[in-house]
C-alpha positions in Angstrom: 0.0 0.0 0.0 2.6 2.1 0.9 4.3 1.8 -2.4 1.7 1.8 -4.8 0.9 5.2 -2.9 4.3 6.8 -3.7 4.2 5.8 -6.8 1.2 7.0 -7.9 2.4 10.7 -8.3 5.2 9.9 -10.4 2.9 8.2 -13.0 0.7 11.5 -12.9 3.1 14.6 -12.5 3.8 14.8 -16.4 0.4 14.4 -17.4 -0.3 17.4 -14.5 2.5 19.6 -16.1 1.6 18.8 -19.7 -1.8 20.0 -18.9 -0.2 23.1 -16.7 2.0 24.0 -20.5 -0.7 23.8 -22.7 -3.0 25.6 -20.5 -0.4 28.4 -20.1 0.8 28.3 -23.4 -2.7 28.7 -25.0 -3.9 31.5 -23.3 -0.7 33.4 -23.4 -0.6 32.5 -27.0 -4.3 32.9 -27.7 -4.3 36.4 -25.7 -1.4 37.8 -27.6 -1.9 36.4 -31.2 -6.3 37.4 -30.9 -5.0 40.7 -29.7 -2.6 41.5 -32.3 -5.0 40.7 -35.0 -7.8 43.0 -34.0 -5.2 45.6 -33.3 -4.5 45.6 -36.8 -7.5 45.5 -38.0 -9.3 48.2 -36.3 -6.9 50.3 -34.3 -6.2 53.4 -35.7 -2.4 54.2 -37.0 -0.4 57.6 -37.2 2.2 59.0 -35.5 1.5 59.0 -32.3 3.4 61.9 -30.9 1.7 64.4 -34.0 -1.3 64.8 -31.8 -3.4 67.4 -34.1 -3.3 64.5 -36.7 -3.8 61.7 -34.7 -6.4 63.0 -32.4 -8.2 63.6 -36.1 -7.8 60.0 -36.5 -9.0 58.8 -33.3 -11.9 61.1 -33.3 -12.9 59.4 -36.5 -12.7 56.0 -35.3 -16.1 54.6 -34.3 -14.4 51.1 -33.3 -12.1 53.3 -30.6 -13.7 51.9 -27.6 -14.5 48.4 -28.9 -11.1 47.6 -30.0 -9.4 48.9 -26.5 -12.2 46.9 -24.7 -11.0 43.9 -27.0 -7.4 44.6 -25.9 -8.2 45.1 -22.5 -9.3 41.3 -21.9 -7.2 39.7 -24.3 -3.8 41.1 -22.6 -5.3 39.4 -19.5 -6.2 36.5 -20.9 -2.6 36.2 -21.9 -1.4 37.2 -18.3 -3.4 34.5 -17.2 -1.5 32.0 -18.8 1.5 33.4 -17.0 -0.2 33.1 -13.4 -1.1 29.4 -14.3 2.6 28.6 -15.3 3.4 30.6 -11.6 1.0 28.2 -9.6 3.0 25.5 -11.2 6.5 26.6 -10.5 5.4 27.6 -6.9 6.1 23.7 -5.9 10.3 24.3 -6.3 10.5 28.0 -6.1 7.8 28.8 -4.0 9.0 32.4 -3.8 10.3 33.5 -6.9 7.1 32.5 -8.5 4.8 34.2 -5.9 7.0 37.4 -6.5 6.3 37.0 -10.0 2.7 36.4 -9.6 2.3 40.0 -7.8 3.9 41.5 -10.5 1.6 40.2 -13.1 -1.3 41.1 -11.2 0.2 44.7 -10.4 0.6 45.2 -14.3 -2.9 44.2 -15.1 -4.1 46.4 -12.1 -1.9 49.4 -14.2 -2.9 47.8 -17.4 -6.7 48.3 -16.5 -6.6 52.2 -15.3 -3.9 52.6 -18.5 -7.3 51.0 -20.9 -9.2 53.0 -19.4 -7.7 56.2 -20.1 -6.8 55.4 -23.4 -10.0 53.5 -24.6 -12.5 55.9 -22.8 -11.1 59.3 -21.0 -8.8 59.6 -24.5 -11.8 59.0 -27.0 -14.1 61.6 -25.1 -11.3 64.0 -24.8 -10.7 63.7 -28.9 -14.1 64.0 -30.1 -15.0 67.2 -27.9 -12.2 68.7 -29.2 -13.4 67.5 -33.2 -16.8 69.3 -32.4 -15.9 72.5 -31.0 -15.3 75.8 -32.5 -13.4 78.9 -32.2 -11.5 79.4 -28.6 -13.4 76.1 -27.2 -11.3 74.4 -29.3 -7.7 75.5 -28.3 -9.0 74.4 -24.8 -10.8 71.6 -25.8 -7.5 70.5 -27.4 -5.0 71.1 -24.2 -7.5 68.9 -22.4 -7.0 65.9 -24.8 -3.2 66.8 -24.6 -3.3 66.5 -20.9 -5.2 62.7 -20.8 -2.4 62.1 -23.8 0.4 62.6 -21.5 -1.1 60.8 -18.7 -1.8 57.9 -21.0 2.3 58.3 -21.4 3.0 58.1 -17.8 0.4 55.0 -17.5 1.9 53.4 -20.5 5.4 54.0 -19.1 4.8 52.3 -15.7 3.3 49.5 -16.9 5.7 48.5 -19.2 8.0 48.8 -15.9 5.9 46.3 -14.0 5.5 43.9 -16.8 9.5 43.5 -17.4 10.0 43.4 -13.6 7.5 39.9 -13.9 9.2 38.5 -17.0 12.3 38.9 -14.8 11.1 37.5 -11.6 9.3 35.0 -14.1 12.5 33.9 -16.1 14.4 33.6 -12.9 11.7 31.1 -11.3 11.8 29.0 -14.5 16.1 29.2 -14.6 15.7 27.9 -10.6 12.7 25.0 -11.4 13.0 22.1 -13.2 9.4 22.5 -14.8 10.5 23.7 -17.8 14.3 24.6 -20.4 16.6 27.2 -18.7 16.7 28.7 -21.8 12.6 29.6 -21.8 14.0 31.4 -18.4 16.5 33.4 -20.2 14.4 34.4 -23.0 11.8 35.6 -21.1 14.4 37.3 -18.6 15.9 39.2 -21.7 11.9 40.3 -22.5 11.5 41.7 -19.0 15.0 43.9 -19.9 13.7 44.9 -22.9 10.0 45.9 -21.5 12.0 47.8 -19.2 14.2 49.6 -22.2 10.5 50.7 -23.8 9.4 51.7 -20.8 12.0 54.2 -20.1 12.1 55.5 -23.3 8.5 56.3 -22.9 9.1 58.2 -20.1 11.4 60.3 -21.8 10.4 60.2 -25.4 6.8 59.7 -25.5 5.3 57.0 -27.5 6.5 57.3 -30.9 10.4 56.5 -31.6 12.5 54.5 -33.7 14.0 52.5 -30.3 10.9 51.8 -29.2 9.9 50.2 -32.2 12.7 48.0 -32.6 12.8 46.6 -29.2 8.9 46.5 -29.7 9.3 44.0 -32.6 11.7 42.2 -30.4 9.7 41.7 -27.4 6.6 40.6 -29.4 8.8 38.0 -30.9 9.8 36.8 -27.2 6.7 36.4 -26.1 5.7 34.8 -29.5 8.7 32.2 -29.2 8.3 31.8 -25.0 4.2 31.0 -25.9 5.3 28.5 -28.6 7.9 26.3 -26.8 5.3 25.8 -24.0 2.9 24.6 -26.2 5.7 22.4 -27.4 7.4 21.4 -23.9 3.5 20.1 -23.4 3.5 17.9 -26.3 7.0 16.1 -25.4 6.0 15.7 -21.7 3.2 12.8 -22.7 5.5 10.0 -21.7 5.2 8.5 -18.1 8.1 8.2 -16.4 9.2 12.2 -18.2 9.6 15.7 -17.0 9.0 18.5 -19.2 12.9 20.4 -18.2 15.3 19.8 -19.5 18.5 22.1 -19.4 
């Protein structure tokens, strides 16, 4: 009794973290891919920092709030798939991964007020200032200026928040056995570059050549981190397996 008791576990643990990995890896992959979709398809485009031209361009937009509502869930979708791959690593790094899990839920708690400005506040701001005349509009104008730079500050911190949890996150999966050192790493070297955007914001605003770049680069982490899950799940299916492997 006693061995058939001990035993039991090891015949179940990599069907538990195959289901852990695919879970993880679909909603952080379904989340990010859904998102970037819609954005393309109904998110206005400009540059960002010209804010006579793109205010005209928001103003126009009559799928402004759908789209950031869209966004809004779909980000947390896919930072629910990084809390589920947290409860999993909490069994060897117990505190690593409940650091990390903070730090997720602290950038969708700055995500949320950052959609809110952007996707609501922002949109009222833009079309008061399309439908006024004479001197209403010059203030009409600094007012949508004003939730414009707030939505920089927002935008700024949370980018802060999210590459402090791929960090914390990267260094929980380096210290487990759940899953490759070198997800760890990649997703380590996402959190730095969050972190680069975020700054850059801060100073900059949101339109630069940097932030680009490193933008395309972090989408690509996350894109590549999301896939090997999905594949880590796959090869665990054999008894007797674990899904690491360094």
């Amino acid at each position: 009794m006693s061995v058939n008791h001990h035993e039991e576990p090891r015949t179940d643990e990599p069907s538990a973290d195959r289901r852990v990995l695919t879970l993880s890896g679909a909603l952080l992959l379904g989340g990010f891919v859904v998102n970037a979709i819609q954005r393309m398809l109904l998110h206005p485009t400009g540059e960002e920092d010209n804010h006579e031209s793109i205010f005209t361009e928001y103003a126009a937009s009559d799928a402004w709030v759908a789209t950031h509502l869209a966004e809004f869930i779909l980000v947390l979708v896919a930072f629910a798939g990084l809390l589920v791959l947290c409860g999993a690593l909490r069994r060897e790094t117990p505190y690593l991964a409940l650091l990390a899990a903070g730090a997720i839920v602290a950038s969708g708690a700055a995500w949320a007020v950052l959609q809110a400005v952007d996707g609501v506040t922002l949109k009222q701001a833009v079309d008061a200032w399309a439908a006024a005349s004479g001197a209403e509009k010059a203030t009409r104008f600094a007012d949508a200026e004003t939730t414009r730079w707030i939505e920089w500050g927002l935008q700024g911190y949370f980018r802060i928040l999210l590459g402090v949890a791929f960090l914390l996150l990267g260094a929980a999966i380096v210290v487990s056995r759940l899953v490759p050192n070198w997800l760890g790493v990649l997703l380590a070297v996402g959190g730095l570059l969050s972190l680069a955007i975020g700054f850059s914001i801060g100073y900059e605003g949101l339109e630069s050549g940097f932030q680009d770049a490193v933008g395309i680069a972090l989408q690509l982490v996350v894109l590549v981190f999301g896939v090997g899950l999905l594949v880590l799940s796959l090869r665990a299916r054999e008894p007797g397996t674990r899904a690491a492997s360094t």
